[in-house]
Backbone as CSV, one residue per row, in Angstrom:
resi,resn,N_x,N_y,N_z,CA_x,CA_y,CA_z,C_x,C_y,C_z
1,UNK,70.815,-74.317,-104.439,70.803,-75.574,-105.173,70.919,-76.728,-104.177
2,UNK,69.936,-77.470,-104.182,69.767,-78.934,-103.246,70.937,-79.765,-103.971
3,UNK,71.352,-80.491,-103.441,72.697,-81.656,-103.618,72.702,-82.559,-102.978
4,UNK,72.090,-83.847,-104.225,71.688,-85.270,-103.669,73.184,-85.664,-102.882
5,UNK,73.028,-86.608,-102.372,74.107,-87.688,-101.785,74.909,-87.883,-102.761
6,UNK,74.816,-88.414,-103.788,75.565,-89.066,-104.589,76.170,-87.589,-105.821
7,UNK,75.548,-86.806,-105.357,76.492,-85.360,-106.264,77.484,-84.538,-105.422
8,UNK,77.312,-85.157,-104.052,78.266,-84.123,-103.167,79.609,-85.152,-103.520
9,UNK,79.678,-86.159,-103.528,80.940,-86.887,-103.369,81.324,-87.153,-104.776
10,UNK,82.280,-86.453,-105.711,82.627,-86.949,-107.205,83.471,-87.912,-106.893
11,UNK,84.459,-87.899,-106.394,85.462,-88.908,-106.397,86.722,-89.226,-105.439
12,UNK,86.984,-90.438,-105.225,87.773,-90.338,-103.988,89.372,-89.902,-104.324
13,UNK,90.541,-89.527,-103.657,91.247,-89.234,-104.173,92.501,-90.092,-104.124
14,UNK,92.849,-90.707,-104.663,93.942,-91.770,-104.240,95.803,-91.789,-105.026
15,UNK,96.400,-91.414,-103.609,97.567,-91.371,-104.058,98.626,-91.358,-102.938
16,UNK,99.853,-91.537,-102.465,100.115,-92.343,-101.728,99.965,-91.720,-100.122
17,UNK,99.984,-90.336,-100.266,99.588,-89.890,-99.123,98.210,-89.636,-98.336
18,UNK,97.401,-89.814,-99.300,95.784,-90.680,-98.925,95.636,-91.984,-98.645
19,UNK,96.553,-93.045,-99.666,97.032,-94.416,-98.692,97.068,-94.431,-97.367
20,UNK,98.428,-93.667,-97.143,98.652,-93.677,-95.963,97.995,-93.452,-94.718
21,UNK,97.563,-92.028,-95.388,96.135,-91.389,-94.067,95.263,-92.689,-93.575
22,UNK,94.808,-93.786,-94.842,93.287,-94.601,-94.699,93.480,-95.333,-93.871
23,UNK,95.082,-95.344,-93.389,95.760,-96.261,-91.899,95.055,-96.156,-90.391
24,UNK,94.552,-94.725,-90.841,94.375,-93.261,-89.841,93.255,-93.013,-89.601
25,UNK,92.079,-93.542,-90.419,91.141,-93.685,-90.390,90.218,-92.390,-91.461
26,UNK,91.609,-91.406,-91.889,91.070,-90.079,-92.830,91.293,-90.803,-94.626
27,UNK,90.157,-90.370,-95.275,90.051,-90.307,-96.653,89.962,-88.988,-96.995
28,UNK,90.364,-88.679,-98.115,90.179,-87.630,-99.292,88.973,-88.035,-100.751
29,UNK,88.348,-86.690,-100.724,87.597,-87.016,-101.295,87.407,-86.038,-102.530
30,UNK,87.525,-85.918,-103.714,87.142,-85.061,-104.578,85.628,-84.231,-104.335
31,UNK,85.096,-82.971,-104.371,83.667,-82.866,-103.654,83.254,-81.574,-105.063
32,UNK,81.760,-81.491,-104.716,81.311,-80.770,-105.811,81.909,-79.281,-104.506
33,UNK,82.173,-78.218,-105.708,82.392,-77.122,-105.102,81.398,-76.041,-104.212
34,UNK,80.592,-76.819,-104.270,79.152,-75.873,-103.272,79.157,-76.487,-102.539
35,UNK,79.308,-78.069,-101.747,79.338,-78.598,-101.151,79.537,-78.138,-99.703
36,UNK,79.171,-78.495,-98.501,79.660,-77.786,-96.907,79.779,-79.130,-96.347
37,UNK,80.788,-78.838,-95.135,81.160,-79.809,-94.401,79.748,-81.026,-94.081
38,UNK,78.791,-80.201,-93.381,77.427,-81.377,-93.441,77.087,-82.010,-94.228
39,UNK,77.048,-81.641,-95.484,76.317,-82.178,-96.572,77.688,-83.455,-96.727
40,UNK,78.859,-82.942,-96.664,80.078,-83.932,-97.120,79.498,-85.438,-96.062
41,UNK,79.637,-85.118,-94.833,79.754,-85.571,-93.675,78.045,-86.303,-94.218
42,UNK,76.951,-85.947,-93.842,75.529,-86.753,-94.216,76.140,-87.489,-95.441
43,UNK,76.827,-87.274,-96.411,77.043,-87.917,-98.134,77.556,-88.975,-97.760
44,UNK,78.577,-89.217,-96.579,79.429,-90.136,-96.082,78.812,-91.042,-95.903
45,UNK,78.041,-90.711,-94.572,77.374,-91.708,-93.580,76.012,-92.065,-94.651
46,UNK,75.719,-91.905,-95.727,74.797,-92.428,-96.200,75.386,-93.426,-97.114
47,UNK,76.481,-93.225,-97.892,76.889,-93.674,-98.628,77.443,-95.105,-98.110
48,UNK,78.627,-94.642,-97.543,79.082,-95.754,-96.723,78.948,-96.070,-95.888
49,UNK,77.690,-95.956,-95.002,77.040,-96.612,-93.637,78.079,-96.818,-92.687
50,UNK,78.700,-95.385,-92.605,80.018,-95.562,-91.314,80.091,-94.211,-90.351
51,UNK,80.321,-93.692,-89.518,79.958,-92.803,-88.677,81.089,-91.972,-89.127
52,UNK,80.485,-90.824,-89.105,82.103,-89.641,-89.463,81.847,-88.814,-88.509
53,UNK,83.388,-89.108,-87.845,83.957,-87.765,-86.797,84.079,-86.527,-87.009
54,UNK,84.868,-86.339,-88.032,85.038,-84.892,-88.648,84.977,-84.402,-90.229
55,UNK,84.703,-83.605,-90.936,85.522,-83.243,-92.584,86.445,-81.696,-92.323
56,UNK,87.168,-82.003,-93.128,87.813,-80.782,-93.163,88.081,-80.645,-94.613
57,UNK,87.552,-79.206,-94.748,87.630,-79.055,-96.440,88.584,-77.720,-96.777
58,UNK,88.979,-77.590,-98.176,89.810,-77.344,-98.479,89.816,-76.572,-100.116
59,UNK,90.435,-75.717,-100.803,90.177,-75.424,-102.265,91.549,-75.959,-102.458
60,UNK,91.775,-76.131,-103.882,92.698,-76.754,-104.223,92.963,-75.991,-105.900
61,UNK,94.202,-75.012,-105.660,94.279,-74.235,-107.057,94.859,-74.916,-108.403
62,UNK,93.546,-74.807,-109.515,94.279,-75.166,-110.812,95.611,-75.315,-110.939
63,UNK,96.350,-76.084,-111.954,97.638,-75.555,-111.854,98.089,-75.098,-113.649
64,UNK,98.928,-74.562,-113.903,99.430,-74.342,-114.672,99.567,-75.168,-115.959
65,UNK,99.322,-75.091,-117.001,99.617,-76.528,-118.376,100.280,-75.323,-119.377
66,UNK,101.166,-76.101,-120.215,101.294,-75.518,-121.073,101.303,-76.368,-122.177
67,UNK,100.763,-76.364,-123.239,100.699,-76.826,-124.506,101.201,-76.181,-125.858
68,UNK,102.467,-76.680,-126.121,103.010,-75.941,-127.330,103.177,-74.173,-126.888
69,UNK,102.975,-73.061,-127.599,102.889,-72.219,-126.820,102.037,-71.270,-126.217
70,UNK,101.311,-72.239,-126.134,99.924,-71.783,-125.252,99.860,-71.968,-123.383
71,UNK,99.706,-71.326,-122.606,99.925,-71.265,-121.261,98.154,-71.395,-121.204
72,UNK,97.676,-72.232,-120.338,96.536,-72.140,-119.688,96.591,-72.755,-117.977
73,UNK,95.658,-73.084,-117.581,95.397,-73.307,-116.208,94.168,-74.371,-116.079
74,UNK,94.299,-75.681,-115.031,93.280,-76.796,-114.998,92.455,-75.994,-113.782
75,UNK,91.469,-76.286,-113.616,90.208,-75.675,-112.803,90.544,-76.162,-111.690
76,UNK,89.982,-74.804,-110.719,90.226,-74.928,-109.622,89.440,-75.913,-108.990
77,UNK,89.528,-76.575,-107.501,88.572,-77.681,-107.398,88.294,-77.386,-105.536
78,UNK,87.666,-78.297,-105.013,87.313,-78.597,-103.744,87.638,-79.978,-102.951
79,UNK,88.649,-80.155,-102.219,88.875,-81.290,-101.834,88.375,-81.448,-99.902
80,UNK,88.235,-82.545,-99.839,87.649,-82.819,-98.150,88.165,-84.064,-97.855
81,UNK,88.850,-83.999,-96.394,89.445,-85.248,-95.509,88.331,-85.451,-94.480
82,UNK,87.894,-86.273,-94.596,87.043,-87.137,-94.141,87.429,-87.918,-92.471
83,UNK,87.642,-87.733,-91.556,87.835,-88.870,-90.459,86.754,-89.406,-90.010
84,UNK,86.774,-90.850,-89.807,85.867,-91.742,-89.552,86.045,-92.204,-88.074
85,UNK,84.967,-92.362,-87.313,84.920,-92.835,-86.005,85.907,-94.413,-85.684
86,UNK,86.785,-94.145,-84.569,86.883,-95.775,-84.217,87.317,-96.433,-85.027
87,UNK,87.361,-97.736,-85.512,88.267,-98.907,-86.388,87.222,-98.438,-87.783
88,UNK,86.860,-98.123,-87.888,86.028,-97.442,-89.242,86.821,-97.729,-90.767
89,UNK,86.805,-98.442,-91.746,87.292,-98.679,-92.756,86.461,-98.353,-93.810
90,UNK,87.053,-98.013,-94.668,86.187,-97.596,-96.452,87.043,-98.491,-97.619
91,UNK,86.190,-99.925,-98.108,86.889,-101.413,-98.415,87.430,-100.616,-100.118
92,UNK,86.889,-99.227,-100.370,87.770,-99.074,-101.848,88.597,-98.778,-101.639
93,UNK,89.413,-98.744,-100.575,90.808,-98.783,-100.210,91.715,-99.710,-100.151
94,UNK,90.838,-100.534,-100.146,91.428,-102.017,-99.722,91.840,-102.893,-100.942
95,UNK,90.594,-102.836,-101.080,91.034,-103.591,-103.352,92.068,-102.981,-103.957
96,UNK,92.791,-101.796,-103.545,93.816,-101.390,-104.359,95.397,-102.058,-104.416
């Protein structure tokens, strides 16, 4: 399955220890689960016209819900840290 630019990257992930990282020049990124480091890394540099050093990706296990007395589990997912070359910034970080 081919995977445009704009289907490898679902969503960025923001919470305070991704704050912190964007100091660092690393983002987190929600990613489709077929996704590979290149495709993350090309999705980047197309998207946000900024040079990427590295991705490092990652699975990330459902977790547990329970509703009344029903036990289920949220889907497992694919997450990727992103480092960007040099003073490199990503500004949806910034508006927050």
């Amino acid at each position: 399955m081919k995977l445009e630019h704009h289907d490898v990257l679902l969503a960025p992930i923001v919470s305070e220890k991704s704050y912190d990282d964007s100091e660092h020049g690393k983002y987190r990124f929600r990613v489709h689960s077929s996704a590979s480091k290149s495709q993350v890394k090309d999705a980047v540099e197309f998207i946000f016209k900024k040079k990427v050093l590295s991705v490092n990706m990652m699975y990330q296990r459902g977790k547990k819900r329970r509703v009344g007395m029903k036990i289920g589990r949220t889907s497992d997912w694919k997450k990727a840290i992103v480092t960007l070359e040099g003073d490199a910034r990503l500004d949806f970080f910034e508006k927050i």
